[in-house]
C-alpha positions in Angstrom: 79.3 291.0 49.9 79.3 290.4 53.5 75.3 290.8 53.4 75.3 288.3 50.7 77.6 285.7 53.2 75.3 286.2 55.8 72.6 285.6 54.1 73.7 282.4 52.6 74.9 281.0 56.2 71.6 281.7 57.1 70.2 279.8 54.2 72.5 277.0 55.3 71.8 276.7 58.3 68.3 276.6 57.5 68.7 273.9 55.7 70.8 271.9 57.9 68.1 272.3 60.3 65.1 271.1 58.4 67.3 268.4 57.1 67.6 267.1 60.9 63.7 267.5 61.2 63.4 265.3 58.4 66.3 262.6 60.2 64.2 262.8 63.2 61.1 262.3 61.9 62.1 259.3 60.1 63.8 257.3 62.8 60.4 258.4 65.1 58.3 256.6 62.2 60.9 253.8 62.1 60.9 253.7 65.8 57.0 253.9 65.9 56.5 250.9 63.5 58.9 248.9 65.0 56.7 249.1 67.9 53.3 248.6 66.2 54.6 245.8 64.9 55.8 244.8 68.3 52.2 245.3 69.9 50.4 243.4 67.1 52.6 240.6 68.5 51.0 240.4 71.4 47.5 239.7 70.2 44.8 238.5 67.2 42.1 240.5 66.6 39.4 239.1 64.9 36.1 240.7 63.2 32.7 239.6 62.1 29.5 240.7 60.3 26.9 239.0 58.3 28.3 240.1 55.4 30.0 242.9 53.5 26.9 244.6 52.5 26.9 248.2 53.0 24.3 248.0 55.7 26.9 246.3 58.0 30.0 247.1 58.1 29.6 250.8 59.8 28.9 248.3 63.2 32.2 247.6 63.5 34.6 249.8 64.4 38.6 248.9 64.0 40.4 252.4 64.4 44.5 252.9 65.4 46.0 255.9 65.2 49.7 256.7 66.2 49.5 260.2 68.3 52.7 261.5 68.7 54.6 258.1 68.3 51.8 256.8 70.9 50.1 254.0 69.5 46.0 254.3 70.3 43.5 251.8 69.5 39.7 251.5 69.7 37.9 248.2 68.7 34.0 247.9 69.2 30.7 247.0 67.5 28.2 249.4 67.3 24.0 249.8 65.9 23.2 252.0 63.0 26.6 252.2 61.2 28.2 254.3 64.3 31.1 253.5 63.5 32.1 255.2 60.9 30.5 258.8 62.6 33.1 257.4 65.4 35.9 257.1 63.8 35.6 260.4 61.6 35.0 262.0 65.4 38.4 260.6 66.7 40.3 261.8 63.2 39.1 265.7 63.6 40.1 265.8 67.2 43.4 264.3 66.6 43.4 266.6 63.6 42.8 269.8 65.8 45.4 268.2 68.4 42.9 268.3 70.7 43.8 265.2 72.2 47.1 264.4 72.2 49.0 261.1 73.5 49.8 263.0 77.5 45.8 263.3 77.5 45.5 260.1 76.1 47.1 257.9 78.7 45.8 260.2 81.6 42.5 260.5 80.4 41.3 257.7 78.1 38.2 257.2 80.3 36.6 260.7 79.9 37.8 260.6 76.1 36.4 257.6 75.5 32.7 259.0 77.3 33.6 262.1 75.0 33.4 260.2 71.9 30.4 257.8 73.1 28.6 260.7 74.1 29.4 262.9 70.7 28.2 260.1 68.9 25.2 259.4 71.4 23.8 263.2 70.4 24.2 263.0 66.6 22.5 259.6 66.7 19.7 261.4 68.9 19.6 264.4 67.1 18.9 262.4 64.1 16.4 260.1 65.7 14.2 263.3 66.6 13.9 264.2 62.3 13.2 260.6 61.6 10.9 260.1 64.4 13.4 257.5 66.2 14.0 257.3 70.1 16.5 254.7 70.5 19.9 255.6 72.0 21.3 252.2 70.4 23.8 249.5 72.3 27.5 249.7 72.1 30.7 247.6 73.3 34.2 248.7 73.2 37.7 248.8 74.1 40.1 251.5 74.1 43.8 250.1 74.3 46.8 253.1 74.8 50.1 251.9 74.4 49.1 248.1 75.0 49.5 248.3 78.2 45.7 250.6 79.0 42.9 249.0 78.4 39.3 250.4 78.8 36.2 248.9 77.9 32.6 249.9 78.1 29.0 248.5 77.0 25.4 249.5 76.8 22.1 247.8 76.1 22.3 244.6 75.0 25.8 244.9 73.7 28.4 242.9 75.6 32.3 243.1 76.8 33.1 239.7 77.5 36.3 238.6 79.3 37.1 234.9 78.4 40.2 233.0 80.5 42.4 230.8 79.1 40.0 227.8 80.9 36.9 229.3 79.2 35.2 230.8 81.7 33.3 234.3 80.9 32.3 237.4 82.8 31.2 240.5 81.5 33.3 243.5 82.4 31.3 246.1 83.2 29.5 244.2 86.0 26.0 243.4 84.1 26.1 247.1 83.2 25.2 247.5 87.7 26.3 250.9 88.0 28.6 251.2 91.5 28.0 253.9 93.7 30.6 256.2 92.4 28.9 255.7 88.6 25.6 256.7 90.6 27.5 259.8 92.1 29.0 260.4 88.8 25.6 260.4 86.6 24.5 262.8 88.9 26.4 265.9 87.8 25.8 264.8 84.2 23.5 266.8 81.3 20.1 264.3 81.0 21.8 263.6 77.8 24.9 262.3 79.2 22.7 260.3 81.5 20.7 259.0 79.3 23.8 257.1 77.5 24.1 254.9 80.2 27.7 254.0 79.5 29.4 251.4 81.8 33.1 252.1 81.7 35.3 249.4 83.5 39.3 249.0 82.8 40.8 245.9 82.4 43.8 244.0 82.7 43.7 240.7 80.0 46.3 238.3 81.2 48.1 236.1 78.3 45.9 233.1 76.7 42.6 235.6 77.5 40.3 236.8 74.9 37.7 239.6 74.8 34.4 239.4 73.1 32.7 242.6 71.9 29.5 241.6 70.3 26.1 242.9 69.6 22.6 242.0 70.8 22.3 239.4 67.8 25.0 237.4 69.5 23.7 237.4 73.2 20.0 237.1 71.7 20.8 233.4 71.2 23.4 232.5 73.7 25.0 233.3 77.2 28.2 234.7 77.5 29.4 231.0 79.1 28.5 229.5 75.8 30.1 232.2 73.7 33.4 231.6 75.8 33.3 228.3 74.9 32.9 228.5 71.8 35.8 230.3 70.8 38.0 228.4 73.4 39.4 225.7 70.8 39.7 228.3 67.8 43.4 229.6 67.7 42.8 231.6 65.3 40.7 235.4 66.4 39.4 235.8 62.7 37.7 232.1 63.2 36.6 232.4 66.7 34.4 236.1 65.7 33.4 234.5 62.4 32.3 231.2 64.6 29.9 233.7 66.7 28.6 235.3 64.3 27.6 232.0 61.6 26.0 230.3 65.2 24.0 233.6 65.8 22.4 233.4 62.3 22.0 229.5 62.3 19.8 230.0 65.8 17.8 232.7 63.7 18.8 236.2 65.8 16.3 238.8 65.4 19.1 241.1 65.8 22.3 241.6 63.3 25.1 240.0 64.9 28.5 241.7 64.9 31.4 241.2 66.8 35.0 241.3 67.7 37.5 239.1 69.8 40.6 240.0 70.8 43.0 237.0 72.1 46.3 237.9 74.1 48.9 236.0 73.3 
């Protein structure tokens, strides 16, 4: 009998403890929506493509994930459908808890190279069976916790930073590389080198906007222009669906995709 007892005051307890797991995690997903709800607050973001054709809407890439109640986003428009290898790229890590929200605020600039350069080497890999030598163009912006921002470009792809005046200035510098980037790409595999990834963070102040658009946007007009052009739309959805109709009515050789993201 007293086996019996001890086994069932086991079993109880148990219980009660899995029962308080399940409190907790509720009140943490409470507690994390709350907060995601908060963040999306505190800015539009708006996206744009051609159309909905399957051929298009791999180059944008509108990815948030909560890791470990830690809310992480990564916005950006990409060439050849990148996206989507992207985003399954940042699921399996979080999957493995190989990254996790610590290494997330500490190191979102050699995560973010991580995943640019993963998806850099499949898209490489794959260019040598088809015959195909081009890297392709990128621009993106990691945001941890809405208060980390990150953004990087290549090629012809653009981060644009737009004031609440209008006035424009890319980022990363006209993709110049400083002297530390130099020192940097120095220790790095040729692969990693030949990315060519521009990483700059970023502090958007309220009324700002960012622009992440492809070459079919900045084909047909300067980052000025762009800048105005979205100045007078309140709306984020407008302003990247603006770009993007003006890009095709000037006849872009390109596809033009983009994203702006307005801080309210």
């Amino acid at each position: 009998m007293e086996y019996i007892q001890a086994k069932f005051v086991a079993l109880k307890l148990r219980v009660q403890s899995e029962m308080q797991k399940i409190k907790v995690a509720k009140v943490l997903n409470r507690l994390t929506t709350a907060f995601e709800e908060w963040m999306m607050e505190k800015y539009q973001i708006g996206h744009a493509i051609p159309s909905n054709d399957e051929q298009y809407i791999g180059s944008v890439l509108m990815w948030k994930k909560n890791v470990e109640t830690s809310l992480v986003m990564l916005h950006g428009v990409f060439d050849s459908n990148a996206g989507r290898e992207i985003e399954t790229y940042l699921n399996s890590q979080l999957a493995d808890k190989r990254f996790t929200a610590k290494e997330f605020w500490r190191n979102s600039e050699r995560i973010l190279k991580n995943v640019m350069i993963s998806s850099s080497r499949r898209k490489m890999d794959k260019d040598n069976v088809e015959g195909g030598d081009d890297n392709g163009g990128f621009a993106l912006m990691l945001n941890v916790r809405n208060k980390k921002f990150i953004a990087a470009d290549r090629g012809n792809y653009k981060a644009v930073l737009v004031s609440k005046g209008g006035n424009a200035s890319q980022i990363t510098g006209n993709n110049r590389p400083t002297v530390s980037d130099l020192l940097h790409f120095k220790f790095q595999s040729p692969r990693e080198r030949n990315l060519g990834m521009i990483i700059k963070k970023v502090k958007p102040a309220n009324g700002e906007s960012v622009i992440l658009a492809s070459d079919g946007i900045w084909q047909v007009m300067g980052i000025q222009e762009a800048g105005h052009l979205i100045l007078s739309r309140e709306d984020a959805q407008e302003a990247a669906q603006v770009l993007v109709n003006e890009a095709l009515r000037r006849n872009c050789k390109s596809i033009p995709s983009c994203i702006v993201i307005r801080f309210l």
